[in-house]
C-alpha positions in Angstrom: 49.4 -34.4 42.0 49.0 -37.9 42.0 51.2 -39.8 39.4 48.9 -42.7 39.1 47.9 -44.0 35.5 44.1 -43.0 35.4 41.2 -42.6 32.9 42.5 -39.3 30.5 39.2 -37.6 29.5 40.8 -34.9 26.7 38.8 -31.6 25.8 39.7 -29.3 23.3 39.1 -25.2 23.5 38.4 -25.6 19.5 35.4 -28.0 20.2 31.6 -27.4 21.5 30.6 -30.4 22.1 34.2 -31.0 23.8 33.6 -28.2 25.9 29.6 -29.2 26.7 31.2 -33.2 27.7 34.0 -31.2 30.2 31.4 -28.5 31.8 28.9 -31.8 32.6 31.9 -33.7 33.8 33.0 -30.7 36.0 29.4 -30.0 37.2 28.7 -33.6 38.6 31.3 -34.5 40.5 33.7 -32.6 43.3 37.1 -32.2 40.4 40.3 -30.8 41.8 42.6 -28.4 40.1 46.2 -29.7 39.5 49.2 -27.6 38.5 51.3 -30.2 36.4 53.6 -27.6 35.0 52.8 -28.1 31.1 50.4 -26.0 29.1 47.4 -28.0 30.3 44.4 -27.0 32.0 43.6 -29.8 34.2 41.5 -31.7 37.3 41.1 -34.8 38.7 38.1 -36.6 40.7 39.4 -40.1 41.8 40.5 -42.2 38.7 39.3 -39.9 36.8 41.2 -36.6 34.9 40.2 -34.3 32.7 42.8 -33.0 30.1 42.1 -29.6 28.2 44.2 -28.9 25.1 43.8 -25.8 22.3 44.6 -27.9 19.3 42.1 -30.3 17.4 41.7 -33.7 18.8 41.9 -35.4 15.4 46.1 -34.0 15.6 47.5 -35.4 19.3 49.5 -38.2 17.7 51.9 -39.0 20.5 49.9 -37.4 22.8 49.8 -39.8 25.4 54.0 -39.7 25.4 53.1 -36.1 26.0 51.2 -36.7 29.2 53.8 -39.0 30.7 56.4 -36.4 29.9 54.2 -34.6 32.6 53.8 -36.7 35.1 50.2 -37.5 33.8 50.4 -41.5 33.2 47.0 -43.0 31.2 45.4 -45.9 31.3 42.8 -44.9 28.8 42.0 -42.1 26.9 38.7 -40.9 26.1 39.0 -38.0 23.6 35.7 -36.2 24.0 34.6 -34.2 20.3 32.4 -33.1 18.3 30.7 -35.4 15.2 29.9 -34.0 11.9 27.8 -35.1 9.7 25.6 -33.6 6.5 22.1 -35.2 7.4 22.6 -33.1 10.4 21.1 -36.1 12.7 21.2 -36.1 16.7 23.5 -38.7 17.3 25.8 -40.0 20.0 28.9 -42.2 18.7 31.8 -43.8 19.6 35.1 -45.0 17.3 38.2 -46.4 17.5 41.0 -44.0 15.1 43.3 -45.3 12.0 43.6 -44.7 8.5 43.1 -47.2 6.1 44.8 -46.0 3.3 46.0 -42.0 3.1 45.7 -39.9 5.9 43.4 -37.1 5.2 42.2 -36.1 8.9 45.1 -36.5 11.4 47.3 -39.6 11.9 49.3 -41.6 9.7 48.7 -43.5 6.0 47.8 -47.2 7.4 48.3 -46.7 10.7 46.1 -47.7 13.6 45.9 -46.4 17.3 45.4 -49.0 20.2 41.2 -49.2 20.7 39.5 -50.0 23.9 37.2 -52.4 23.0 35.9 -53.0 26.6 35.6 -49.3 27.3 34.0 -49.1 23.9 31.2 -51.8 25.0 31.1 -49.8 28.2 30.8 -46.4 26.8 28.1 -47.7 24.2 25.9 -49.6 26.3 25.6 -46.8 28.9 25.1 -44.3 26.0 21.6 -46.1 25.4 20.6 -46.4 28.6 21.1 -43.0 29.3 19.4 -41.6 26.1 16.8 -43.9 26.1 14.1 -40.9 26.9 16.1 -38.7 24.8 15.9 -38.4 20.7 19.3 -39.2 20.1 20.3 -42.6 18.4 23.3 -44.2 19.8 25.8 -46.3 17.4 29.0 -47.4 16.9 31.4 -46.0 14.0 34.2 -48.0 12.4 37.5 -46.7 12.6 38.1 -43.2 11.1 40.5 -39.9 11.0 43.3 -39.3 13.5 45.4 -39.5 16.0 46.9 -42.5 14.6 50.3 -42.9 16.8 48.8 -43.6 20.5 50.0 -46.7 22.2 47.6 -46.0 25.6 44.0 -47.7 24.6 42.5 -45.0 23.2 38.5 -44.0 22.2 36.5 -41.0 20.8 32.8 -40.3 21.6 31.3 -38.1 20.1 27.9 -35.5 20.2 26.2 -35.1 16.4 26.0 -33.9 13.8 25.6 -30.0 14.0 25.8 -26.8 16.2 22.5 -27.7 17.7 23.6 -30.9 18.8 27.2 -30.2 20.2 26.1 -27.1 23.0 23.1 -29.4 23.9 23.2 -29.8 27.7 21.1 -32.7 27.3 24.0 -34.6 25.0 26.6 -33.3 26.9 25.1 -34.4 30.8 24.4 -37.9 29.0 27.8 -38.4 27.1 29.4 -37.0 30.7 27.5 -39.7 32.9 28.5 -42.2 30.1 32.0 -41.9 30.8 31.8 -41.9 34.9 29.8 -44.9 34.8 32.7 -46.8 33.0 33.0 -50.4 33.9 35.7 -52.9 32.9 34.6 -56.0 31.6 36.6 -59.0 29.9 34.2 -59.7 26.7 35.6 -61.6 23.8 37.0 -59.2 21.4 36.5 -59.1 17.4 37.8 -57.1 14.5 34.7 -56.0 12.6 34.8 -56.1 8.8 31.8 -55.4 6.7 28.4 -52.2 6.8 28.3 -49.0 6.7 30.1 -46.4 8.8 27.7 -46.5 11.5 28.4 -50.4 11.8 24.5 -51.2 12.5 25.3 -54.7 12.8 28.4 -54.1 15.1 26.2 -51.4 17.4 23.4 -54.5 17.9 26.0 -57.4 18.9 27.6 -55.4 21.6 24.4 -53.7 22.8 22.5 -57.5 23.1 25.6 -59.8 23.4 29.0 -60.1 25.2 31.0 -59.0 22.8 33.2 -56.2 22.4 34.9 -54.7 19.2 38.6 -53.0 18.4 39.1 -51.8 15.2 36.2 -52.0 12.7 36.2 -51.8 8.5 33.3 -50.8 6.7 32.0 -52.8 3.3 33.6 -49.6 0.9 37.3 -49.4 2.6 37.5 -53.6 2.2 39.1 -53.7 -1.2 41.9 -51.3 0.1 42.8 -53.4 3.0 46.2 -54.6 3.2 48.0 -57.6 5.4 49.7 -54.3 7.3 46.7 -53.1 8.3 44.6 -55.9 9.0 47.5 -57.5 10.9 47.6 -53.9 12.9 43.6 -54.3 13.5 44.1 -57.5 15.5 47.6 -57.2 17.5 46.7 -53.5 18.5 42.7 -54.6 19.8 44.2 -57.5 21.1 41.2 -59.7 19.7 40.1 -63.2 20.0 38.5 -63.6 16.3 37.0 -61.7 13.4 33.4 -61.0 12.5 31.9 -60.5 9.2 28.6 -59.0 8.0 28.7 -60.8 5.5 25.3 -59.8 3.5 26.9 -56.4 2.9 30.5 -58.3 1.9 31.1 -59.4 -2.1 32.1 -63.0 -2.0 35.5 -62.3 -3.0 36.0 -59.9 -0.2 35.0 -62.9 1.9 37.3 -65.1 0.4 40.5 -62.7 0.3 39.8 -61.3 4.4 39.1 -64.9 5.2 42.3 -66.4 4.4 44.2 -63.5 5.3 43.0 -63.9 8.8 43.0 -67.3 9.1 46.5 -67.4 7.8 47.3 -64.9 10.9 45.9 -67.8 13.3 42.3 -66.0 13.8 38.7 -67.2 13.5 36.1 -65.8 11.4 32.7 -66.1 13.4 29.1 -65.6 11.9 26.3 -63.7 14.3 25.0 -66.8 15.3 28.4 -67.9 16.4 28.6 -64.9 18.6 25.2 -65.4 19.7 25.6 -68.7 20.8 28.7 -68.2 23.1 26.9 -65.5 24.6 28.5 -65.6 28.5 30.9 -68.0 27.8 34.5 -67.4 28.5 35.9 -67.1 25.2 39.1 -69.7 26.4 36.4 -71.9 26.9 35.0 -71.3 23.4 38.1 -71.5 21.9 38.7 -75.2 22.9 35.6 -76.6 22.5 35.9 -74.8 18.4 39.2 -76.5 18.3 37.8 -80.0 19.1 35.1 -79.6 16.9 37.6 -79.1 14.0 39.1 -81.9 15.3 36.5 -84.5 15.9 33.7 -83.3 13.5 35.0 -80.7 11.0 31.9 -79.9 9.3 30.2 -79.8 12.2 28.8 -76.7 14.3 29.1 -76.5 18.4 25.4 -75.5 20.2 26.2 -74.6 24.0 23.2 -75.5 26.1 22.1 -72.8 28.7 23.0 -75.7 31.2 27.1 -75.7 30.3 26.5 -71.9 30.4 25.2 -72.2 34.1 28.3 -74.3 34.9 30.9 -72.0 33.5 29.3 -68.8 35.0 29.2 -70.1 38.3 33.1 -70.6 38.7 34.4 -67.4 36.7 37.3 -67.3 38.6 38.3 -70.8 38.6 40.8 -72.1 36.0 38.5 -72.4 33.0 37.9 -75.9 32.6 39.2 -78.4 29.8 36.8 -80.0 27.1 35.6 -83.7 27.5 33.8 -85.5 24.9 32.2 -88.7 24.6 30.2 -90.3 21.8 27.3 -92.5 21.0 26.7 -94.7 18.2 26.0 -92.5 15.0 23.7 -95.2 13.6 21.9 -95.4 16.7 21.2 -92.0 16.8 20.5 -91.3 13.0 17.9 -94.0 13.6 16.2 -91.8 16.5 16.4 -88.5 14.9 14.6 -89.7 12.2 11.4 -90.7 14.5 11.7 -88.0 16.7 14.1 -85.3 16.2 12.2 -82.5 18.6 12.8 -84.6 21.5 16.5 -85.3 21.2 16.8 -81.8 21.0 15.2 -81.5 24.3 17.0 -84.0 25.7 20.3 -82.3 24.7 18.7 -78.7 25.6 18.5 -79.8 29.1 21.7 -81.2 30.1 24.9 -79.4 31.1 26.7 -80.2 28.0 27.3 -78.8 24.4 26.7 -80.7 21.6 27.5 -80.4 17.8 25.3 -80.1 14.9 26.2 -80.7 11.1 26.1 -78.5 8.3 22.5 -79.8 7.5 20.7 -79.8 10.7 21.5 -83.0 12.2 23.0 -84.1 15.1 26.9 -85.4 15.1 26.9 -88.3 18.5 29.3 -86.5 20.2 28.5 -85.5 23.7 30.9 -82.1 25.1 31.2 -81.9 28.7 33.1 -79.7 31.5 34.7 -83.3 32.8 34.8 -86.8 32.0 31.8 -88.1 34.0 29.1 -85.9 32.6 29.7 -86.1 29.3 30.0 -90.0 30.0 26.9 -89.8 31.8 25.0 -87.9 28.9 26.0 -89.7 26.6 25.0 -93.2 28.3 21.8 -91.3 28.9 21.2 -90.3 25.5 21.9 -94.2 24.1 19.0 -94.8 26.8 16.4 -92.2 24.9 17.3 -93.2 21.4 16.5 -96.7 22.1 13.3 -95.6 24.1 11.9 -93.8 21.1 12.7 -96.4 18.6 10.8 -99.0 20.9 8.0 -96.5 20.4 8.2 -97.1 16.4 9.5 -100.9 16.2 10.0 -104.0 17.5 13.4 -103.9 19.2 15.6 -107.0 21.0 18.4 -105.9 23.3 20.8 -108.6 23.0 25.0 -109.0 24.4 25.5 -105.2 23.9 23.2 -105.0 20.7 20.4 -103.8 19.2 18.3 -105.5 16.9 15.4 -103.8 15.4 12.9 -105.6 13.3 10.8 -103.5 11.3 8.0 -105.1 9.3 6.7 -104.1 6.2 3.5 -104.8 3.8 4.6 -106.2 0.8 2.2 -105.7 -2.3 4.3 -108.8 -4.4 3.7 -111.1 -0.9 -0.5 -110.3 -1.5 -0.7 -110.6 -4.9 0.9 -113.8 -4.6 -2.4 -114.7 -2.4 -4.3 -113.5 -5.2 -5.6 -110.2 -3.1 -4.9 -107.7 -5.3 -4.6 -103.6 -5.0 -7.8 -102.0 -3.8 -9.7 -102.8 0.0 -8.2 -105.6 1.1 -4.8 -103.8 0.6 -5.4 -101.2 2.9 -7.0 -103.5 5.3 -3.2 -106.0 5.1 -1.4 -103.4 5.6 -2.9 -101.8 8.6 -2.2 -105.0 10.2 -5.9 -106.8 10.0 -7.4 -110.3 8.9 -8.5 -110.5 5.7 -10.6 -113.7 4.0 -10.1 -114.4 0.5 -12.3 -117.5 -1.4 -13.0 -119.1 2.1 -9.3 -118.6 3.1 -8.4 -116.3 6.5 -5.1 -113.9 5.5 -2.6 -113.3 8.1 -1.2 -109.7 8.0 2.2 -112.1 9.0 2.1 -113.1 5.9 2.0 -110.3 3.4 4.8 -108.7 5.6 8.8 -108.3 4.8 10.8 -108.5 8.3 14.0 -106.2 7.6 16.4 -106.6 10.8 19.0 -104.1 11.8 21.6 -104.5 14.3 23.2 -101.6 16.2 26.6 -102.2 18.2 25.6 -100.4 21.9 28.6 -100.4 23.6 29.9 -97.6 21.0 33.6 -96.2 21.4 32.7 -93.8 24.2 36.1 -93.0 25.6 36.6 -89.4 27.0 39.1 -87.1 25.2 40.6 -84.0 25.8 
């Protein structure tokens, strides 16, 4: 018997649907028996070993202590079980285990097991693949019931919600291949908070983005949170930031989870937050939300699929550091104003993220993976701000300004050439001749000259 940590898959003689995942699992692969001299029933096939116990799952507290005790070291362990539900819907489901408050179903008041968020994402994305063809809906659960006291990274998935479901070869072949095709992956990792049990919000995120989630809290077990608990949630997933869905949240939920994480030195990130770092290395992330705190606080970061390219293409370098470089603000306000969809272009196709502010508008600060391109972009974006504003006005470049002149019809100017409101107005203003008693009208002269100057040669030294 090989003493190697491996992938613990644990059935129980009390369970169906434990029993239907462990005869799949045995039937499509080559297991062999091993005799490890503790009341166990058990085989192995490569990484994998399968673990078969009499008692409930929802009991093995210090189960994986247990195991090591017999030689049976675990890097994971996938408890393999039954779900119940009264709607009696087919369902396929995977949670991490805790107890909020009291501990009603295994495990101990407020305690939380170590989750494996990335076998979690693994699990749950093959689950839908496999059952696409199949009428069984595939969804995460937030945390629930026991075994509460497992240090190994620990996960239950699950075949609902009634007899039907749990002795249904279908389910069990599905949930079985599930488990063999498990992949590791290195996805950011959030603390859910927020939905209902079946964490629909949750389910999508890891099913469309890289993401994965530890321990998650639905809407109705918020108010009963504690520090010890929420402080458990993060250490024991070992996550990078929080996520609220905050439409099913009250704002004072918010507002009391908010600043209890933050004052534990975690983010709280919306969807589109998530969304936008899609296939970014969260380290990465991380910095370039720190300088934005830094340099523009109200201010939101947009990573261009550009920077995306860049970082995906040296995964296993060091991950690199965050450059910045800036523009004139009044330059740029100037240019939004004219022409906002093709700034946004511009920024779109560069390697380089940029910031927006709370309103929609563009902050002049350029974010690059080193000092020359987002020097580079940004002496390249001063270039198309003034090219659309030479589109609009009359511009003069002049010893690292520039001037813009913007002209104006002036009603007070005409009347004061006795042409008065009406034709001739319209006629003035659109920049034509006009003759009044025998004398010619200049447009020049019914129009206000406003001049602006803009400083070019804007502070653009690169920070870190």
């Amino acid at each position: 018997m090989s003493g190697d940590a491996k992938v613990t898959i644990v059935c129980s003689t009390q369970d169906r649907a434990s029993q239907n995942i462990k005869d799949n699992l045995l039937a499509l692969r080559k297991w062999e028996p091993v005799d490890c001299g503790c009341d166990y029933t058990i085989f192995e096939f490569r990484n994998f070993r399968i673990v078969e116990i009499k008692e409930p799952l929802i009991y093995q507290d210090g189960l994986d202590k247990k195991l090591i005790d017999c030689g049976l070291a675990s890097d994971l362990i996938i408890f393999a079980s039954k779900h119940r539900s009264k709607d009696g819907r087919a369902i396929l489901t995977i949670h991490s285990t805790g107890n909020v408050t009291e501990a009603k179903f295994g495990g101990m008041e407020k305690r939380l097991a170590a989750p494996a968020p990335q076998a979690v994402r693994s699990l749950l994305r093959s689950l839908r693949l496999l059952a696409e063809n199949e009428e069984y809906e595939v969804t995460l659960e937030c945390t629930h019931h026991g075994p509460s006291e497992i240090e190994v990274p620990s996960v239950f998935i699950e075949i609902g919600s009634n007899e039907e479901q749990w002795e249904d070869e279908v389910a069990g072949r599905i949930v079985a291949n599930a488990i063999l095709l498990l992949k590791e992956s290195d996805s950011p990792v959030a603390v859910g908070f927020g939905g209902t049990h079946y964490a629909p919000r949750q389910t999508m995120l890891v099913l469309e983005v890289d993401v994965a989630f530890g321990h998650i809290f639905p809407s109705h077990a918020l108010d009963e949170l504690d520090e010890s608990v929420v402080r458990q949630a993060f250490m024991k997933s070992k996550a990078d930031f929080a996520y609220f869905d905050r439409k099913s949240m009250k704002a004072h939920q918010r507002e009391r989870l908010g600043k209890m994480i933050e004052s534990m030195g975690y983010e709280v990130l919306k969807e589109s937050d998530i969304r936008d770092m899609d296939g970014v290395p969260w380290q990465f992330c991380r910095q370039l939300r720190q300088k934005v705190k830094e340099v523009c606080p109200s201010g939101r970061a947009r990573i261009t699929d550009g920077i995306k390219c860049e970082l995906s293409s040296c995964q296993t370098c060091i991950c690199p550091r965050v450059k910045i470089a800036r523009i004139n603000p009044a330059l740029l306000s100037e240019a939004e104003k004219i022409d906002r969809e093709r700034l946004e272009k511009f920024l779109s196709d560069h390697d380089i993220a940029y910031i927006e502010y709370e309103d929609g508008r563009f902050a002049h600060v350029i974010i690059g993976l080193d000092s020359n391109c987002a020097r580079l972009v940004a002496e390249e974006l001063t270039d198309e701000c003034i090219d659309i504003l030479k589109k609009h006005y009359e511009v003069q470049l002049d010893k690292g300004f520039l001037h813009i002149i913007e002209k104006k019809f002036s009603p007070e100017l005409a009347r004061s050439f006795g042409i008065f409101e009406g034709p001739l107005f319209g006629r003035l203003a659109r920049g034509e001749f006009v003759t009044v008693n025998g004398k010619t009208i200049n447009p020049e002269m019914v129009y206000e000259i406003n001049k602006r100057a803009i400083r070019l040669n804007y502070d653009k030294a690169i920070e870190e």
